[in-house]
N, C-alpha and C positions, 0 to 999 in steps of 0.2 A: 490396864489402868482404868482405875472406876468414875464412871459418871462425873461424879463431882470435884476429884482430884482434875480431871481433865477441864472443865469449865476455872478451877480454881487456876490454872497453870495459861489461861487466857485471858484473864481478869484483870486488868492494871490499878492498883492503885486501890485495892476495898474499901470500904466502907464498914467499919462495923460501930455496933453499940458504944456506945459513951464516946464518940469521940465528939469534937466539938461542932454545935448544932450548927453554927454561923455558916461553916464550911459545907456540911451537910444542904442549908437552905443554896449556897452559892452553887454548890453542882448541879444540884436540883435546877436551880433557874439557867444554869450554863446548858443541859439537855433540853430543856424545853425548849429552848431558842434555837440549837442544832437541830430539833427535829423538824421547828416550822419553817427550818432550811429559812438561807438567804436569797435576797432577792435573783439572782442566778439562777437558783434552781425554781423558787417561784414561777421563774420566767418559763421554767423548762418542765414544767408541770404538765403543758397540753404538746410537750414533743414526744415523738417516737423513738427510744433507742435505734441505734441498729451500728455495726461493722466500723472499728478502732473508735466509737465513742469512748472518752476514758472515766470511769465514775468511781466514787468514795460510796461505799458500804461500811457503817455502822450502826452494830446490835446490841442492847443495852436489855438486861433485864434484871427486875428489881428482886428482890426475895426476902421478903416482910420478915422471916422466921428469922432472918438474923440482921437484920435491918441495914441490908448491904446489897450495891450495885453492883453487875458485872457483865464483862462486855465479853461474850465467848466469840465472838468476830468484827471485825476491824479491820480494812484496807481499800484500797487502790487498785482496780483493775482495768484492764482493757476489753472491748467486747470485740470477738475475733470473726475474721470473716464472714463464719458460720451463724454469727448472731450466739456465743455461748461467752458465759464468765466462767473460770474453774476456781469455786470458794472453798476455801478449808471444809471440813466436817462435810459437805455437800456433794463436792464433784462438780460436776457440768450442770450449768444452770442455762436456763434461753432467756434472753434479753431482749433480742432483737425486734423490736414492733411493738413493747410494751412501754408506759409509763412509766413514769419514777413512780407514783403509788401503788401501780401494779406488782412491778419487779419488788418494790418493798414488802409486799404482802407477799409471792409468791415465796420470799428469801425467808419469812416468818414463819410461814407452815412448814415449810421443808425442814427448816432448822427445830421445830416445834415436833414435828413427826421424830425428826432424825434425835434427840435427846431426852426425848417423853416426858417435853416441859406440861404443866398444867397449864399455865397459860401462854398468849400467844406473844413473844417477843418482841418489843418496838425498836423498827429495822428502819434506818436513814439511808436515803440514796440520793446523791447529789453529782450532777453533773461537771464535773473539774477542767476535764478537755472534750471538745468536739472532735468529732471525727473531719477529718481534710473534704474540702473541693479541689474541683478539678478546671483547670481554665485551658484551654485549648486554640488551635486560628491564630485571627489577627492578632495578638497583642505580642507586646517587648518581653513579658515573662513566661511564656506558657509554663506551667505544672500545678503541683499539689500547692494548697495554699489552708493552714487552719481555719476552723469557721469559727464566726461568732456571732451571736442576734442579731437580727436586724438588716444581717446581709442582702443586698438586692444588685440583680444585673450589672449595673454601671457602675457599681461598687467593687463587687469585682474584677471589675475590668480595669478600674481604679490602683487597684491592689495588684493585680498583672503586669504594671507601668506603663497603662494606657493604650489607645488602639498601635499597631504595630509602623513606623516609621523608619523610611527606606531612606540610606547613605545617599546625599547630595552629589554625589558624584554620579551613582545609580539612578537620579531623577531625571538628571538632564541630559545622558543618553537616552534614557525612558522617550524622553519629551521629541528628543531629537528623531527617533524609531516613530515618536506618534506623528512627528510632520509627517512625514513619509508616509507614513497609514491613513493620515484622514486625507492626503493628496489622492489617495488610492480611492477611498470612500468617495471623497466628492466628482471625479471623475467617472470612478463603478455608477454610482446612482444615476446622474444624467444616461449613459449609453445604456446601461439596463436598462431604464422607461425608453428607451427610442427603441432598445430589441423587441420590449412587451409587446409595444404597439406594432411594432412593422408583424411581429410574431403572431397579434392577432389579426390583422392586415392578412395575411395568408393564409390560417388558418379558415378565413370566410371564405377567401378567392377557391380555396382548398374544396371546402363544403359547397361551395354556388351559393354562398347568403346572397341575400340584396344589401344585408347591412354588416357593418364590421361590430361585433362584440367585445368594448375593451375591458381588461379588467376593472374590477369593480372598484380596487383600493386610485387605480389612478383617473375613476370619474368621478369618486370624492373629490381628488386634485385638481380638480377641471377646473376651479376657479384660477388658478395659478398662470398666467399669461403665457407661461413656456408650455407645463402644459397643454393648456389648450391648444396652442399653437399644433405641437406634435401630432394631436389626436386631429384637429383638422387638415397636417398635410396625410397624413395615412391614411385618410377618408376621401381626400382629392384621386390621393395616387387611387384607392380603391374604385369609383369609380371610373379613373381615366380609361385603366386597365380591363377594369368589365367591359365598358363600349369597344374599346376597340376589339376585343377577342369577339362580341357580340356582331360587331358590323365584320370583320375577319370573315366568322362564321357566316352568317350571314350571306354576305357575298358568294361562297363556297358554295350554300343549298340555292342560293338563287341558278350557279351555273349549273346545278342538277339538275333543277326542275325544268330549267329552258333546254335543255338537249333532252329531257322527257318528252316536251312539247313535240320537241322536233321529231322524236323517235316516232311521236303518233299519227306526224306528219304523214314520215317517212310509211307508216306501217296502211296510214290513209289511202296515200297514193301507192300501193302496191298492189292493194284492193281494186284499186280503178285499173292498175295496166293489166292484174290480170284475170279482171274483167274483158277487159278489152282483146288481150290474145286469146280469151277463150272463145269471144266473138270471131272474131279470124280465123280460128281454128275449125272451127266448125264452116263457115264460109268457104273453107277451101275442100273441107272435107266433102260439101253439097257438089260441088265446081267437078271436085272429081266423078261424083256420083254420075253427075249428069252425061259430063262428057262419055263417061259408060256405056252410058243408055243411047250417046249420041245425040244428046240433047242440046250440049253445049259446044261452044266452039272451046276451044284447044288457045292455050295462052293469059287467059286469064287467069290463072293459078300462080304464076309466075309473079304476077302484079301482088296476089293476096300474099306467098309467102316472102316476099321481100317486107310485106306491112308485115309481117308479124315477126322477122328477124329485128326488125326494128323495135317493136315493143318489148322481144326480149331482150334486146343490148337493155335497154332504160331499165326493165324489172333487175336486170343484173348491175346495172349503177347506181341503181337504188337501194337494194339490199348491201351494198358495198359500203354506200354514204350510213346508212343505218345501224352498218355494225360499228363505222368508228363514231357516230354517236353513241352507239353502246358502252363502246370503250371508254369516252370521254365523260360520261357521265358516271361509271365507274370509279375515274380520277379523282371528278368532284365531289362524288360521295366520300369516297379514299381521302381525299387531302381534309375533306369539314371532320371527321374521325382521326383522322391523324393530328388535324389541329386540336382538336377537344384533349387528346393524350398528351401532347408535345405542351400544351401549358401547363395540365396538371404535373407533366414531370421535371418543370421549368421548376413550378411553384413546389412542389416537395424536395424538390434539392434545394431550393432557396431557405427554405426552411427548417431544413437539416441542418446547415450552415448557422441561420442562427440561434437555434437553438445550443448547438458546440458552441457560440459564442458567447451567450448567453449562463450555459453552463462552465463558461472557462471565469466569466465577470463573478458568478456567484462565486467558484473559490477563493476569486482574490478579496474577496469582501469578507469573507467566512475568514480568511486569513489575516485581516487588515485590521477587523476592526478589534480583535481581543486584546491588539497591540493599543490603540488607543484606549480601552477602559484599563489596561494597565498603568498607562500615563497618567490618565487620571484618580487613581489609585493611590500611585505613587505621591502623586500631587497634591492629593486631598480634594480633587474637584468631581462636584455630583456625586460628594462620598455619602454612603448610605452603607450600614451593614444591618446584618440579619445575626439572631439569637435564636441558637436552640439548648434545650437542657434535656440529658439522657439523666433519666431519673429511675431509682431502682426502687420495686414493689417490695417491702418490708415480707409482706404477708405470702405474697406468691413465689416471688423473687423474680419476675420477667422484671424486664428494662421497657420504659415509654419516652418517647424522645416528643419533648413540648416544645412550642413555638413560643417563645419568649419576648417580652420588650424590654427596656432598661429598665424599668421600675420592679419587673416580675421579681419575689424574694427566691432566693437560696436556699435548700435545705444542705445540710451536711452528707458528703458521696453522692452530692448532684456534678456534673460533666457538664460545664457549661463549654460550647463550641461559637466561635466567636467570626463569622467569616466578612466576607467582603460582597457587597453586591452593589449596583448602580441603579436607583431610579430614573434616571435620568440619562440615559443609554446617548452615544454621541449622534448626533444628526449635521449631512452636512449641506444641509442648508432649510429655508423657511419653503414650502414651497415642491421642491426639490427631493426629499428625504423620501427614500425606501425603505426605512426603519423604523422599528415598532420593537417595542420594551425587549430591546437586545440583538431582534433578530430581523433580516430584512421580508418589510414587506411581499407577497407574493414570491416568495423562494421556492422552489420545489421541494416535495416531503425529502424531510433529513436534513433539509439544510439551515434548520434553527440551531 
């Protein structure tokens, strides 16, 4: 089929010579106003195509030599995931990330190339349907929803039948679950701060401070009367307990160093008695000598070794007394060392203890309270949600996920996710509260 039979066989409605001018001027002004497009697509002049946008292509070209219009393409397509239109004469055209004056010029040359017009064909692109958003979360409708200008956040949440609302029946089991949970809360929070405290309490006694180190979120609290309260008996007890293990002790090295004393007593006078039997000894040794020689009379030897049996019974009672001061001063070393141990392993068991307890309070709190921000959910109280929009790169094609407010607009194949969150996280009470935006104050890591 030739060239022009083919454009003739697309052509609605010709134009030719002589026919009547009036009609000729009405088409004329009917194309000119199609092509400056309606305010719709005005509007849609600075948007991007892209994926199920549905648009009106029409191509008009004049041809003076026989003073007749004719339109070799005309229709209605959809632009497919791909970002492609498939137009008569053409094939697969890209859409996706262009303009409407762009995609009109690129529909020009192609079709210009593709039938070896002279000139360039005046090509209309008009946007007819948007392509869908997407509403996800909290709301009554989640899904696809048509777009149209102007769109912004709360609009469509508007259009989704507003944020999501839970069956009356559903609420006030909710509510009746939250008693129970913030009774749980308000009970967790008091015995937590009295574990922290006793917890830091032993952990000093643990280390030998002189002072107790309390956490820092419960010396902001200090103002609080209970508070305080708390933190001056765990500093009472702290003290009591250091004196007394100190005078304990104490007492213990006092009974060592006095049986030292004694020992050097003891070791004094051992020196003197045997000084003293060596003097004797030597006395009787002369005594013999002499009587030898016949010098001496016979019998007084008798006298000296009876004096020196006697200083050694006492050297032997003495070294006797000496070793159970040895002994006893060994005890009292033994028992000041065995007390230093015997508290530390008092005070690390006690401490074990509450830290299990302390670690059993934290799961009931980590379990108690998501029950209450459900209540309140449910109920609409401290309601507060968050906005994000997964939004898809035209050009690149990656996905970026934006943090949204209500006012943020819409593009068309935006994911808008709609959830639930609490600014205003439950506390129970003024004072009191181990909670901090959600999670409890001083928890140990993991348990936010």
């Amino acid at each position: 089929m030739s060239r022009a039979r083919l454009i003739q066989l697309n052509t609605p409605n010709p134009l030719r010579r002589g026919k009547v001018g009036a009609f000729l001027a009405a088409k004329w002004i009917f194309l000119l106003l199609f092509c400056l497009g309606r305010p719709a697509a005005a509007h849609a002049e600075e948007y991007r195509l892209g994926p199920q946008d549905k648009i009106r292509v029409s191509v008009v070209e004049w041809f003076a030599a026989t003073n007749e219009l004719r339109s070799p393409l005309t229709g209605e397509y959809t632009i497919s995931p791909a970002g492609m239109i498939s137009l008569p004469l053409l094939g697969d055209t890209s859409a996706a990330g262009l303009d409407l004056p762009a995609l009109a010029k690129a529909i020009s040359q192609k079709l210009r190339a593709k039938l070896s017009l002279r000139e360039l064909p005046t090509t209309s692109v008009e946007i007819i349907e948007f392509g869908p958003f997407y509403v996800l979360g909290e709301v009554e409708r989640p899904g696809a929803y048509p777009y149209r200008p102007g769109l912004t956040v709360l609009r469509c949440v508007s259009l989704a039948g507003g944020f999501y609302r839970i069956n009356p029946a559903v609420a006030v089991q909710a509510e009746r679950d939250a008693a129970t949970a913030r009774a749980t809360l308000q009970a967790g929070a008091a015995r937590i701060d009295e574990l922290r405290a006793r917890e830091a309490r032993l952990n000093a006694e643990l280390s030998g401070g002189k002072t107790v180190e309390f956490p820092a979120d419960m010396l902001k609290r200090k103002w609080n009367s209970s508070i305080a309260q708390l933190l001056r008996l765990e500093e009472t007890i702290f003290e009591a307990r250091r004196r007394a293990f100190e005078t304990a002790l104490e007492s213990e090295r006092n009974a060592a160093t006095l049986l030292e004393k004694e020992l050097e007593a003891h070791q004094g006078q051992g020196a003197s008695l045997k000084r003293q039997a060596d003097g004797i000894q030597r006395q009787v040794d002369n005594q013999r000598n002499l009587q030898a020689k016949g010098l001496a009379l016979s019998g007084r030897e008798f006298d000296l070794d009876r004096i020196l049996a006697d200083v050694e019974v006492k050297q032997r009672d003495l070294e006797s007394r000496a070793l159970r001061a040895r002994q006893d001063r060994g005890r009292a070393e033994a028992a000041a060392l065995n007390a230093e141990n015997r508290r530390r392993e008092e005070i690390a068991s006690e401490l074990q203890q509450v830290q299990a307890k302390l670690a059993e309070l934290w799961q009931q709190v980590r379990t108690a309270q998501p029950i209450t921000t459900e209540a309140e959910r449910v109920q609409g109280k401290n309601r507060a949600f968050t906005f994000n929009i997964v939004r898809k790169n035209l050009e690149s094609g990656s996905e970026t996920e934006i943090t949204a407010t209500e006012s943020t607009p819409i593009l068309p194949g935006d994911m808008l996710r709609v959830q639930f969150g609490s600014d205003q996280p439950y506390s129970p009470g003024p004072g009191r509260s181990a909670f901090k935006t959600g999670a409890l104050e001083g928890a140990p890591k993991g348990a936010e």
